[in-house]
TILUMNU-72244 format. One record per atom (N, C-alpha, C): residue in one letter; x, y, z. Coordinates in steps of 0.2 Angstrom, whole numbers, plus 5000, padded with zeros to 4 digits. Layout:
BEGIN
AXYZ;...
***
This chain:
BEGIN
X511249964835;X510649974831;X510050004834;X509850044832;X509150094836;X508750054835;X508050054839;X507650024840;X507150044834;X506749994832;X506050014827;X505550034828;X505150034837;X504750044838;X504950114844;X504850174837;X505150244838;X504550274832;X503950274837;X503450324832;X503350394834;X502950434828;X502850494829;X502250504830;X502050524835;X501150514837;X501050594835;X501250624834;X500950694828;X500750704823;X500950664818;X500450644812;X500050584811;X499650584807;X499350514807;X498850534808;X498350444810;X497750454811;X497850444820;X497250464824;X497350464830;X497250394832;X496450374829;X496250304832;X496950244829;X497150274824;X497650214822;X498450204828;X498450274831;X499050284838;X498750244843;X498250244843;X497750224850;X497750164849;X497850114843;X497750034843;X498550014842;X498950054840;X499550034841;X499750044848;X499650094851;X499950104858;X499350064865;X498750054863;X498550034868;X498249964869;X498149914863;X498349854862;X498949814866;X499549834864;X500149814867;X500049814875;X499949884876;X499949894883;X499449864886;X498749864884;X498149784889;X498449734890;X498749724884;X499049664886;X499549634890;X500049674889;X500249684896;X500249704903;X499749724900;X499349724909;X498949684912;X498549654906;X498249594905;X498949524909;X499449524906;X499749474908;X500049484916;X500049574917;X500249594922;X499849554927;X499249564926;X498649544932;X498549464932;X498749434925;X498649374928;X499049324930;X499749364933;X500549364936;X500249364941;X499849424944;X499549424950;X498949364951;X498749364949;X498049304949;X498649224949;X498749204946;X499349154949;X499649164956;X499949224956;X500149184964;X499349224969;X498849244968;X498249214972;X498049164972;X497949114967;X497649054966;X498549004971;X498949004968;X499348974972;X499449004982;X499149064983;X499249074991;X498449044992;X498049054987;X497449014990;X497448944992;X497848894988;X497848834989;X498348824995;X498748874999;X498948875005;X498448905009;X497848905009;X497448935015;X497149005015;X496649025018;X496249085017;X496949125020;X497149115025;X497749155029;X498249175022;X498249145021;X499149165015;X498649185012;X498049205008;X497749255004;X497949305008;X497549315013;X497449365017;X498249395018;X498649375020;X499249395020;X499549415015;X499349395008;X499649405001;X499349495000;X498749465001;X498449564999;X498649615004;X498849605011;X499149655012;X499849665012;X500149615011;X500849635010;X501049645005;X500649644998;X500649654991;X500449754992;X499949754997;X499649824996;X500249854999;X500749845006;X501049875010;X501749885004;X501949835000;X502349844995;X502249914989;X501449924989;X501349954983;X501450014983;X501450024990;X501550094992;X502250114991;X502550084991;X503350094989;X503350094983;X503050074978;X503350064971;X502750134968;X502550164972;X502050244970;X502450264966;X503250264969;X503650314967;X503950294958;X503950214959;X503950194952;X503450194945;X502950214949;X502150254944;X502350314941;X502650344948;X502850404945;X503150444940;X503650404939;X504350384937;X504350374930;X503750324929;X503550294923;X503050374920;X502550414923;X502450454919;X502650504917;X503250524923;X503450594921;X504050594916;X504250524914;X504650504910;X504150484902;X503750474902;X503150474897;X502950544894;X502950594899;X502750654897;X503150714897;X503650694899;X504350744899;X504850724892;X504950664890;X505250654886;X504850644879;X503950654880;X503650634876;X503650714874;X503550774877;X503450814876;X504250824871;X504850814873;X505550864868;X505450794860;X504950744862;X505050704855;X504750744852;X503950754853;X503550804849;X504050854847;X504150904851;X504750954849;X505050964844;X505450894843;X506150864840;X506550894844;X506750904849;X507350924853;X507550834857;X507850814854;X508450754854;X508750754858;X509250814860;X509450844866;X509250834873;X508650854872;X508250864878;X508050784880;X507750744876;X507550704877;X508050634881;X508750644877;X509050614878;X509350634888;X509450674887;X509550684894;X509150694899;X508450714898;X507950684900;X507850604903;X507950564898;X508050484898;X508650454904;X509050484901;X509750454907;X509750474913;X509450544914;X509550564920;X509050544926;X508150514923;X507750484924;X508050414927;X508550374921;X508850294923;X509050314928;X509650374930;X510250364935;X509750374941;X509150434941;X508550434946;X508450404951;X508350344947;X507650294950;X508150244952;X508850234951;X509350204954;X509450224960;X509750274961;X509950324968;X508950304972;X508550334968;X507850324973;X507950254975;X507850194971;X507950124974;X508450114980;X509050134981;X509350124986;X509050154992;X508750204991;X508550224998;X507750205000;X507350174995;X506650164995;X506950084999;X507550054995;X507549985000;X507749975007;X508150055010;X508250055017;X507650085020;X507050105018;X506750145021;X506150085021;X506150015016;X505549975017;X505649925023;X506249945026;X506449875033;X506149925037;X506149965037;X505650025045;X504950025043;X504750015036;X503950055035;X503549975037;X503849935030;X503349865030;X502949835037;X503349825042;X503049775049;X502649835052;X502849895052;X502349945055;X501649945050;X501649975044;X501049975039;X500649915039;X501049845041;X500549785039;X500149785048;X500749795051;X500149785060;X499549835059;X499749895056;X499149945055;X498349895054;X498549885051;X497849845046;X497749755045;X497949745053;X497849675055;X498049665060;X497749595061;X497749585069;X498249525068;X498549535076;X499049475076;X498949415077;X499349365071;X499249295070;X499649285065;X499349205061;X499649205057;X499749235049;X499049255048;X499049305041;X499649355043;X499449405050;X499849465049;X500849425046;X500949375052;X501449345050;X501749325042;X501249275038;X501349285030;X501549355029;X500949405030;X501049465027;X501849515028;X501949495033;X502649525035;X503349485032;X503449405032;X503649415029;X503749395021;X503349385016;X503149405011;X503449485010;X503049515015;X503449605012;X504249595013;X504549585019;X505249575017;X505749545010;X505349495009;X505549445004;X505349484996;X504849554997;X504649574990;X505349624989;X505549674996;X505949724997;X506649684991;X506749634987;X507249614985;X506949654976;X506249634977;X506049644969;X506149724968;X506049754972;X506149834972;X506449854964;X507049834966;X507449874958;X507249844953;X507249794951;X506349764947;X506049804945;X505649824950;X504949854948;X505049934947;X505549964950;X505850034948;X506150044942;X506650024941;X507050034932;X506550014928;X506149934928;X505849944924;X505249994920;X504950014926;X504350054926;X504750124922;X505250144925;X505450204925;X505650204915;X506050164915;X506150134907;X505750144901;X504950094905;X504550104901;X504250154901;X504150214905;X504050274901;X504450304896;X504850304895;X505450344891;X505350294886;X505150204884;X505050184879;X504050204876;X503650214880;X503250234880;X502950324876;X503650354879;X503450424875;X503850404867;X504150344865;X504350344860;X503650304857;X503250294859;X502550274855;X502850174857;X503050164859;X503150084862;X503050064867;X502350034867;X502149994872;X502249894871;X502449894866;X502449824864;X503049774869;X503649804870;X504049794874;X503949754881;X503649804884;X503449804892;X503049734892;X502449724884;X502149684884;X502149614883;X502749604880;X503149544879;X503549534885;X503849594888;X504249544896;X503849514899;X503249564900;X502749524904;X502449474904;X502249454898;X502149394894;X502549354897;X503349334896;X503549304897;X503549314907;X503849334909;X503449344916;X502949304919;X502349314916;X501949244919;X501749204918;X502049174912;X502249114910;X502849084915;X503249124915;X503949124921;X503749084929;X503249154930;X502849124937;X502249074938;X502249054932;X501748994934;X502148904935;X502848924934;X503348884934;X503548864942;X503748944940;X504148954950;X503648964954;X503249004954;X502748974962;X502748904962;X502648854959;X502548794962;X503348774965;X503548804961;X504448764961;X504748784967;X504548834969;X504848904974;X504348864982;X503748874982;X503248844986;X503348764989;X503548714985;X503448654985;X504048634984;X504548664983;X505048614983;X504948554977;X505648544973;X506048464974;X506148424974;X506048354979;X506148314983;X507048314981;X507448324985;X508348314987;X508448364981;X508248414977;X508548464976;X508448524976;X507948564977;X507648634980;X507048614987;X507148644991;X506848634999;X506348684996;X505448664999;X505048694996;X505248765001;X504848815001;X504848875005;X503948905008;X503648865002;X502848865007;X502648955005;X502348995010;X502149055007;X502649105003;X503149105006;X503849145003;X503949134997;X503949054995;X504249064988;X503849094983;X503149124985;X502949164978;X503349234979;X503549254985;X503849304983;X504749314983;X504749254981;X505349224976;X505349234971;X504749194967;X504749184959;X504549274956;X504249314961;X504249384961;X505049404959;X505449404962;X505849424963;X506349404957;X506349344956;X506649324950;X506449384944;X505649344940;X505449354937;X505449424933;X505349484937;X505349524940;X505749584935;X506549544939;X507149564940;X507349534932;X507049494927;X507249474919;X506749534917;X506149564917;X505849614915;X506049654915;X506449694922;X506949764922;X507449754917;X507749694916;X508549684911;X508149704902;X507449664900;X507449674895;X506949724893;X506949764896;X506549834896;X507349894894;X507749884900;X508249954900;X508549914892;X508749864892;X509149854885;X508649864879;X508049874879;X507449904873;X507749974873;X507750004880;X507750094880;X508750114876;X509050064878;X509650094876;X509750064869;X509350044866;X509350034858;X508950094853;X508850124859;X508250214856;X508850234850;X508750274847;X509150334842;X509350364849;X508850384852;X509250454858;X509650424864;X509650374863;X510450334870;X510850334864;X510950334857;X511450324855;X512150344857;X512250394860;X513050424861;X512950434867;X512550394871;X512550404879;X513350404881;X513550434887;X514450414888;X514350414896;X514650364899;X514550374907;X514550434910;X514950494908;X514950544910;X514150564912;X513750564907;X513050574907;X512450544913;X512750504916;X512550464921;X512350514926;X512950554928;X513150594935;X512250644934;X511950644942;X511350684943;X511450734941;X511150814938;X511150854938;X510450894941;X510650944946;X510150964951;X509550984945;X509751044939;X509151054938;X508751004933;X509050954931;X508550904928;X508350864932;X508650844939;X508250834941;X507550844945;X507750914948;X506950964949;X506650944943;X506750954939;X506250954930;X505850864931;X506050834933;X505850764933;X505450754939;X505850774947;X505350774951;X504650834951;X504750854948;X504050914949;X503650884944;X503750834939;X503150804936;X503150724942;X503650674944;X503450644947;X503050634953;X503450704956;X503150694964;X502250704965;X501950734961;X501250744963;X500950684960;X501150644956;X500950554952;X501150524957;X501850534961;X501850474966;X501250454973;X501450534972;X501150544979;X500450504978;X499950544972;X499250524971;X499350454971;X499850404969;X499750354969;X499750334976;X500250344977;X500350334984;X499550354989;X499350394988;X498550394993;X498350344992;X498250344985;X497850264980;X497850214984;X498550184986;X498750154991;X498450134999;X498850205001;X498350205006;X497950215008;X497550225004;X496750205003;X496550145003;X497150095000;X496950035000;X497050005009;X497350045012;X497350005018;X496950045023;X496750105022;X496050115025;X495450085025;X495350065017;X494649995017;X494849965020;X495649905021;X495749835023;X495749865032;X495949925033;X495849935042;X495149925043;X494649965039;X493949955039;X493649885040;X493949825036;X493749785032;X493949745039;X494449745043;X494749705047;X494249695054;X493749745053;X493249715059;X492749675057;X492749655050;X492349595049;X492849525048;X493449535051;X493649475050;X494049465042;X494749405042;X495149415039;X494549375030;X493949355031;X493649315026;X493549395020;X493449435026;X493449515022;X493849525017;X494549515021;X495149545019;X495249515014;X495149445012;X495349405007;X494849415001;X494349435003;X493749445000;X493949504993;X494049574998;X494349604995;X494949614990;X495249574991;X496249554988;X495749514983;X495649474982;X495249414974;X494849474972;X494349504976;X493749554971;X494349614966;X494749624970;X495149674967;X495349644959;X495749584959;X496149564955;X495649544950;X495149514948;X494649524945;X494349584944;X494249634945;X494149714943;X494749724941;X495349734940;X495849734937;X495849724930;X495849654928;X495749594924;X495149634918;X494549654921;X494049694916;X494149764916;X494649804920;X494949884918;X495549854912;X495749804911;X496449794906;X496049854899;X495449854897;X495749894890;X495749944893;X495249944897;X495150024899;X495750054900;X496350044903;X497050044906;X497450064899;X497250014897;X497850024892;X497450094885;X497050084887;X496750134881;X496950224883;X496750224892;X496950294894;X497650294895;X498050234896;X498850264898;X499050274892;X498750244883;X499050274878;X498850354878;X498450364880;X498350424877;X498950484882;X499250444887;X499650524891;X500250504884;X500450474879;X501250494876;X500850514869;X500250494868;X499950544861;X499950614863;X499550614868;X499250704870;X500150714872;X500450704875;X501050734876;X501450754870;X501650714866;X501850734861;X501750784853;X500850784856;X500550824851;X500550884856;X500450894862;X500550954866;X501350984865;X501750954862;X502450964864;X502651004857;X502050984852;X502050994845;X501751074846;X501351074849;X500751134850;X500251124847;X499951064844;X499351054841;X498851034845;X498651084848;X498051054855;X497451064851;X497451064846;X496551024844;X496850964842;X497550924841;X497550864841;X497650824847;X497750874852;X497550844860;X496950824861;X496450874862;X495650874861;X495450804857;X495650824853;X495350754849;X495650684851;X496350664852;X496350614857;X496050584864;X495850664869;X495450644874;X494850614870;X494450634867;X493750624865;X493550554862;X494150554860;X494050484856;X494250434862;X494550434867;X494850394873;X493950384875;X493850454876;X493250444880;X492650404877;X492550424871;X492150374867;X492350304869;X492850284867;X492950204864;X492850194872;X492950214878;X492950204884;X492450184888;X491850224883;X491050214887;X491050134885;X491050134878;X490850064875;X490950014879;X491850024882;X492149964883;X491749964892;X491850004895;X491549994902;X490849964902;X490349984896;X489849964896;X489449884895;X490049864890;X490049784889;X490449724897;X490749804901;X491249754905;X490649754914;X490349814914;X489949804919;X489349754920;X489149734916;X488549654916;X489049604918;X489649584918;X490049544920;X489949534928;X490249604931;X490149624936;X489649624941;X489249624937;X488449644941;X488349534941;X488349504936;X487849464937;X488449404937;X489049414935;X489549374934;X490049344941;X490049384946;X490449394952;X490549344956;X490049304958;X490049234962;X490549194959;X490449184952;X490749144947;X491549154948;X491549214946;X492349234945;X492649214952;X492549234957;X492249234965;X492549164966;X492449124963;X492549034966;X493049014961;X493549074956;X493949024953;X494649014956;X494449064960;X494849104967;X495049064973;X494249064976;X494249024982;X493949004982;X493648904987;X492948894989;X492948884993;X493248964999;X492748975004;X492049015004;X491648975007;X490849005006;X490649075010;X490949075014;X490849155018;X491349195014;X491949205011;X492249235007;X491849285000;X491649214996;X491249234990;X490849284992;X490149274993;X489649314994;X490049414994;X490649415002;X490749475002;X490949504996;X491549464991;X491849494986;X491349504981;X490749444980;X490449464975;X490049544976;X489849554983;X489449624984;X489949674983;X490749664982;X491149734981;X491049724973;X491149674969;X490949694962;X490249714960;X489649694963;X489049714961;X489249794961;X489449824965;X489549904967;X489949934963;X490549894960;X491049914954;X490849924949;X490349884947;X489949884940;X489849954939;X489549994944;X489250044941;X489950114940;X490250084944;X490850144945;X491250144939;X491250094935;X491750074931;X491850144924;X491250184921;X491450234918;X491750274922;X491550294927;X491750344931;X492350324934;X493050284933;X493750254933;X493850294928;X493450264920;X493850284913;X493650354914;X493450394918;X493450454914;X494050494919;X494050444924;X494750504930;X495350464926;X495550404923;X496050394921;X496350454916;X495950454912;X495650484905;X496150554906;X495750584913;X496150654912;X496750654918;X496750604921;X497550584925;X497950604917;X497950544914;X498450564908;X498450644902;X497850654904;X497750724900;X498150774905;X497950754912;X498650814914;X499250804916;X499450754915;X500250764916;X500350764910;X500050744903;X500350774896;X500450834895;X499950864900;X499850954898;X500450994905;X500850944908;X501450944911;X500951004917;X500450974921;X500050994926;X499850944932;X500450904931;X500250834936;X500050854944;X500150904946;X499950934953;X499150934952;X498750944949;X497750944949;X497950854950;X498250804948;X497950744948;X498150704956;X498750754960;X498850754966;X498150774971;X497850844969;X497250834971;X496550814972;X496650794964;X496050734963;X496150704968;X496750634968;X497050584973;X496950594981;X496950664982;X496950664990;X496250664990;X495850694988;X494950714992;X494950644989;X494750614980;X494450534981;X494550484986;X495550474984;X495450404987;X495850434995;X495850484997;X496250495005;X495450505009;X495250595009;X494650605013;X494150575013;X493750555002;X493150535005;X493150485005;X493750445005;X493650365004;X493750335013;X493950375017;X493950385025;X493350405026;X493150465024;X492550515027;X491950465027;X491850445020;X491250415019;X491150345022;X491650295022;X491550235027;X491550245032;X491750295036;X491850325043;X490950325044;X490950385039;X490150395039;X489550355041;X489650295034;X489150215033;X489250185040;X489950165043;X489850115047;X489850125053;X490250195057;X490050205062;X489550265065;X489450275060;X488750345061;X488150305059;X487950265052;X487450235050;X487450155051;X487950125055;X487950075057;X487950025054;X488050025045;X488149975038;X488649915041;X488449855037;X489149815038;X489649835034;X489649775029;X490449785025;X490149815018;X489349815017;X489249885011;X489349935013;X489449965020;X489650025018;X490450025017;X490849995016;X491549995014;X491350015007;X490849965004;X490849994996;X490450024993;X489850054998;X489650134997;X489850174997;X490350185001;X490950235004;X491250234999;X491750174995;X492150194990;X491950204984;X491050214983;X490650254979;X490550284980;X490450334985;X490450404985;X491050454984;X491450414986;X492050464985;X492250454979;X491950394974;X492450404966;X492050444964;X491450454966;X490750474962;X491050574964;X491050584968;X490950654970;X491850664970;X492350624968;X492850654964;X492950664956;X492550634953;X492550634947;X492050694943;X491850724949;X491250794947;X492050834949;X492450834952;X493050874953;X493550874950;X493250824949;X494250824940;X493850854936;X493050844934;X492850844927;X492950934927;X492850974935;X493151054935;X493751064932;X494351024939;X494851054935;X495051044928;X494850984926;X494950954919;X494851014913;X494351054914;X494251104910;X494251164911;X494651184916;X494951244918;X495551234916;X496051194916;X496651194915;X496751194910;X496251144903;X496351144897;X496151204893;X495751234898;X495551324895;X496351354897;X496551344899;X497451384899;X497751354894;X497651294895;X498251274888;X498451264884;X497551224881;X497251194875;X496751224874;X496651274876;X495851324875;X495251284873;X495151244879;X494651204881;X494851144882;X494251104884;X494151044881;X493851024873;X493451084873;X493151074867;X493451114859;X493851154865;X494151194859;X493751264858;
***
């Protein structure tokens, strides 16, 4: 039986696409984040160290699942593009060959994370025992790997079908799941389960995880277009798969900077000591938490504009960015006073280490302000891989978060001598004067495509 959540994001109204497709999705991102916010509050209660060790072997991990961001959008906008179409055809094999993809990438992502993980995590700590948790935590996540790839890559292909609700319920249930097993996993039951102490959060990851991937693929092969899939169709083909990686690779990669951008702050961070590094891992997940609608508002809009670009109706593109952007301002606007005057608070629901808070609240007072200037580069991140030009968001990626999110802390701390604000002056400068370089390409490319921004 086909699935029912198979929409046409072509006709209609837009803002009504934008609340079915982007409610669903906060929310499970919303759930996502507070997956993650559980096993911080659980590695908190083991010590600032297993914080510390959680953020960088969660961030050494994140870097390997780049390729699973990618995977999710180039399957979002490749397959979103042949449904606007109506080529059934295409999308279908689009879809399968995407599934078989991200399987072959997985085998090789998990032999290549036993050489990356101890090397990336020594990069960005000193040795003890955080580095310790840190490493092995990352060996113990190298299991979730296929987890977090089929499902990602899945939910793109459920995503270009206008369903985001899916992704949203596994994850629901997910950390629900995980507020179970961390303690289960962590602490043991006396003569029946031996606790496992920091590892077992990246246990109940793995579990958890690994039910999300099974009930995401079994939503996608209940599509109309898996219906006649035959194993034959499994087998790779060279040129659908260039067609896949030339939308993926420049998403992964940029996310990949992303990444390792995050381990440029935490090397920076690491001369003030691990109180930093933990400081940053809690600030983070809390800036998360207040991006949920934001997130879900712009990642609806890459399978609307996709589908209506696949349509040729680029003044119904135009008009979806605009309306993103709108509801956008409002939302960052209500979400920055939290930020600015909220951040100690949030700050201790974390930790009550007292050297700890102060640092994180100073990285949110500085996010507060950045927080449009997020919505507006996600905005057109999904504006151009719809318009099947994921390569400019490749270059965004490298000058913000690669050069001048190095350049400018480089700058603050050892030119001008800053402590740990210049970490997050530096990561303001570089969102700040990369977002004047998207908002360029942003409108040179839609002048090719969509004949403007504005039309």
């Amino acid at each position: 039986m086909a699935a029912t959540r198979d929409f046409d994001l072509t006709t209609g109204s837009i803002a009504s696409h934008f609340k079915r497709l982007a409610i669903p999705a906060a929310l499970g991102m919303l759930f996502t984040t507070l997956y993650n916010v559980v096993d911080v509050y659980f590695a908190g209660q083991l010590g600032t160290e297993a914080q510390a060790g959680l953020a960088i072997g969660f961030q050494a991990f994140f870097v390997l699942i780049s390729v699973a961001f990618g995977l999710s959008s180039a399957m979002s906008a490749l397959v979103g593009n042949a449904r606007g179409a109506k080529d059934i055809r295409s999308a279908r094999r689009l879809a399968v060959q995407g599934i078989a993809f991200a399987i072959c990438a997985t085998l090789i992502l998990m032999a290549f994370a036993i050489w990356f993980g101890p090397r990336a995590i020594a990069l960005i700590s000193e040795p003890g025992a955080y580095r310790d948790a840190a490493t092995g935590y990352f060996y113990w996540l190298i299991a979730a790997l296929p987890g977090f790839m089929l499902a990602f890559s899945a939910n793109g292909i459920l995503q270009a079908h206008g369903d985001s609700v899916t992704l949203q319920r596994g994850q629901m249930v997910a950390f629900f799941a995980n507020i179970v097993l961390n303690p289960l996993f962590i602490y043991g039951v006396s003569n029946v389960i031996p606790g496992m102490g920091f590892n077992g959060i990246a246990l109940a990851t793995i579990l958890s995880q690994t039910g999300v991937m099974i009930w995401i693929l079994l939503a996608v092969f209940r599509l109309e277009i898996m219906q006649d899939v035959a194993l034959r169709h499994i087998r790779l083909e060279w040129t659908t798969v260039r067609e896949i990686m030339a939308q993926m690779l420049p998403t992964t990669t940029a996310m990949m900077v992303m990444f390792v951008s995050g381990f440029v702050v935490q090397f920076a961070l690491k001369e003030f000591g691990q109180e930093a590094i933990a400081a940053y891992g809690i600030a983070l997940r809390i800036e998360q938490i207040l991006l949920l609608p934001v997130l879900g508002m712009t990642g609806a809009l890459l399978p609307i504009a996709a589908q209506n670009f696949g349509a040729k109706d680029h003044a119904r593109v135009r008009e979806a960015l605009w309306f993103c952007w709108k509801l956008g301002f409002v939302m960052t606007a209500l979400a920055a006073p939290i930020l600015w005057f909220g951040g100690a608070l949030a700050m201790r629901i974390f930790t009550e280490d007292e050297h700890v808070i102060p640092i994180g609240q100073s990285y949110l007072r500085v996010d507060g302000f950045l927080f449009p200037l997020y919505m507006m580069l996600f905005a057109i991140n999904s504006l151009l891989q719809a318009l099947k030009r994921p390569i400019f968001t490749l270059w965004i990626s490298l000058y913000r978060q690669g050069f001048g999110v190095a350049f400018f802390i480089w700058l603050l701390i050892s030119v001008f001598g800053f402590d740990v604000w210049g970490v997050w002056l530096g990561i303001a400068a570089a969102v700040s004067s990369g977002w004047l370089i998207a908002l360029y390409l942003a409108q040179r490319i839609a002048r090719d495509e969509i004949g403007g921004l504005r039309g």
